[in-house]
C-alpha positions as CSV (number, residue, x, y, z in Angstrom):
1,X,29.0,-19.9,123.2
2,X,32.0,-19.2,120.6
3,X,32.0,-22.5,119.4
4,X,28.3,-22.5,118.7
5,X,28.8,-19.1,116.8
6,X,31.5,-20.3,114.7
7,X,29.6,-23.7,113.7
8,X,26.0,-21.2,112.9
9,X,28.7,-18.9,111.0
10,X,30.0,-21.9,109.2
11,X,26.7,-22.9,108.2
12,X,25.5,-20.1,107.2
13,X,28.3,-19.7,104.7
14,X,27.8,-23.3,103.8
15,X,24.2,-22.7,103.0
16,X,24.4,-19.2,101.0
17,X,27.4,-20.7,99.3
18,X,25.6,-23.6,98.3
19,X,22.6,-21.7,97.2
20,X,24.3,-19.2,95.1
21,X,23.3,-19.6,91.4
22,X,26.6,-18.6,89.7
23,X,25.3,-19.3,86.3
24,X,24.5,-15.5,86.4
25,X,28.0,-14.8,86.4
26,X,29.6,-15.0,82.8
27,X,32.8,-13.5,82.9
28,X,32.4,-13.2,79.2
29,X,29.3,-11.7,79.3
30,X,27.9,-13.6,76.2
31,X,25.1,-15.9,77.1
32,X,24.0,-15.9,73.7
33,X,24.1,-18.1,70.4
34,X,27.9,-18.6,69.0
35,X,27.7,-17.6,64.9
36,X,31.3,-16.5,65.1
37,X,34.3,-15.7,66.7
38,X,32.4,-14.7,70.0
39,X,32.3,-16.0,73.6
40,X,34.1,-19.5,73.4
41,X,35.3,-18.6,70.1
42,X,34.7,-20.3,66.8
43,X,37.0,-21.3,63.6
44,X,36.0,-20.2,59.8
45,X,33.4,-18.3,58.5
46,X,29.9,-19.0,59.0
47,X,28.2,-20.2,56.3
48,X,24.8,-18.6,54.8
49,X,22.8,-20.3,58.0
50,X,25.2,-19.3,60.3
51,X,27.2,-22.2,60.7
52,X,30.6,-22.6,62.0
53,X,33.0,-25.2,60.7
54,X,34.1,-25.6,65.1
55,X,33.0,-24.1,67.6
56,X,34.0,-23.6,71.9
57,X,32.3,-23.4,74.5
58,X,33.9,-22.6,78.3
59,X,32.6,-23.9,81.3
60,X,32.8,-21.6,83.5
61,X,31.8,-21.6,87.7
62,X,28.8,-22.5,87.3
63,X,27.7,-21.8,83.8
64,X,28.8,-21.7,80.2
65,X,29.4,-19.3,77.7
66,X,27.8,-19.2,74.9
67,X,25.0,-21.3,76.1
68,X,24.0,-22.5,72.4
69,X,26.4,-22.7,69.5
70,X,25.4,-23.8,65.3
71,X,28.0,-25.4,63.5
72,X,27.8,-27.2,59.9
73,X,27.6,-31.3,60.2
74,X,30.4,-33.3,61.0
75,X,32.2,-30.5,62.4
76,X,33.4,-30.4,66.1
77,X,32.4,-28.3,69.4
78,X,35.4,-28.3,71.9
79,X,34.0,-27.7,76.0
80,X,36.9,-25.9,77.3
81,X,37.3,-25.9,81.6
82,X,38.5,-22.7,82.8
83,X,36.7,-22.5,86.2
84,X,37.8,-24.3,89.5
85,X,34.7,-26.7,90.3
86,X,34.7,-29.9,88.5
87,X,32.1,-29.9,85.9
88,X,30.9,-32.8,83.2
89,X,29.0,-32.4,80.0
90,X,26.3,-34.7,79.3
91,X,23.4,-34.9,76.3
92,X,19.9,-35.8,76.0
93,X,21.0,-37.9,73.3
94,X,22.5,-41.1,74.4
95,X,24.4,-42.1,71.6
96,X,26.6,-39.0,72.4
97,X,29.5,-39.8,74.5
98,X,29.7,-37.6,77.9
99,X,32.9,-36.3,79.3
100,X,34.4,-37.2,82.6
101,X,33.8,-34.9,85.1
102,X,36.9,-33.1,85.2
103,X,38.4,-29.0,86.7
104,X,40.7,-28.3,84.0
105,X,41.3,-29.5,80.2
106,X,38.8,-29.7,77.2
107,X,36.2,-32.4,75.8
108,X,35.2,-32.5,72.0
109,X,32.9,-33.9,70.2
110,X,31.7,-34.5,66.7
111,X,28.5,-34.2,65.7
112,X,27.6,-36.4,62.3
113,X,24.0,-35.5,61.8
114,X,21.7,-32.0,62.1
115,X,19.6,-31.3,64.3
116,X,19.5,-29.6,68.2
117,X,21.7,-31.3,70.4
118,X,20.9,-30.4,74.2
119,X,23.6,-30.5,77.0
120,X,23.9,-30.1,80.7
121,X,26.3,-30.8,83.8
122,X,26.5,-34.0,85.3
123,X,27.7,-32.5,88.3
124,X,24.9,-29.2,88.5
125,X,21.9,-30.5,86.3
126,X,20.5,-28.6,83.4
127,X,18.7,-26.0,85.6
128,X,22.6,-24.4,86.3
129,X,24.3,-25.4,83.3
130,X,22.5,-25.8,80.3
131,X,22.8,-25.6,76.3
132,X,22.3,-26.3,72.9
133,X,24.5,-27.2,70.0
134,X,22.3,-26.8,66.8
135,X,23.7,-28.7,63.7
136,X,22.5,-27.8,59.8
């Protein structure tokens, strides 16, 4: 009888754990667009659309922060880990490079042409981690 309340216990906890949508939980409570030194943080001063010369975003358990980020055109956006799961960042468009899924370290890329790039987690899918990097 123990042993089969410790094995329902366990999967309960494997279940609600599983379940739990922890992009809700931005520790840096800015899910919003990145225009300057905000959330991830950015470099220079935005320009008059609001671009950023670089831009950050972290990737957080299970989420990112900010979710969509505007920079100039050949200009960068560093993904920064700073959870515990192992996350990846992947694009709609193919001819960007994804990162390896990875806990720790960072991932940047350049983008050499405007226009709205969209991102997700390999390891999540879009519908927990999801973003947009808009270039002009």
């Amino acid at each position: 009888m123990r042993r089969t309340l410790l094995a329902f216990l366990a999967l309960v906890t494997i279940v609600a754990v599983g379940c739990f949508d922890e992009s809700t939980l931005d520790p840096f409570n800015n899910r919003g667009t990145q225009v300057g030194g905000t959330g991830g943080g950015g470099t220079g001063t935005p320009d008059s659309s609001g671009a950023l010369d670089t831009a950050s975003v972290l990737i957080f358990d299970n989420g990112y922060s900010p979710t969509a980020v505007i920079v100039a055109p050949v200009r960068t956006v560093t993904w920064v880990w700073t959870g515990n799961n192992a996350h990846g960042v992947t694009f709609d468009d193919a001819t960007i490079t994804a990162s390896t899924i990875q806990s720790t370290g960072t991932f940047t890329v350049r983008f050499p042409r405007a226009g709205i790039f969209s991102f997700f987690c390999t390891v999540h899918g879009r519908t927990v981690e999801s973003g947009t990097v808009t270039v002009h």
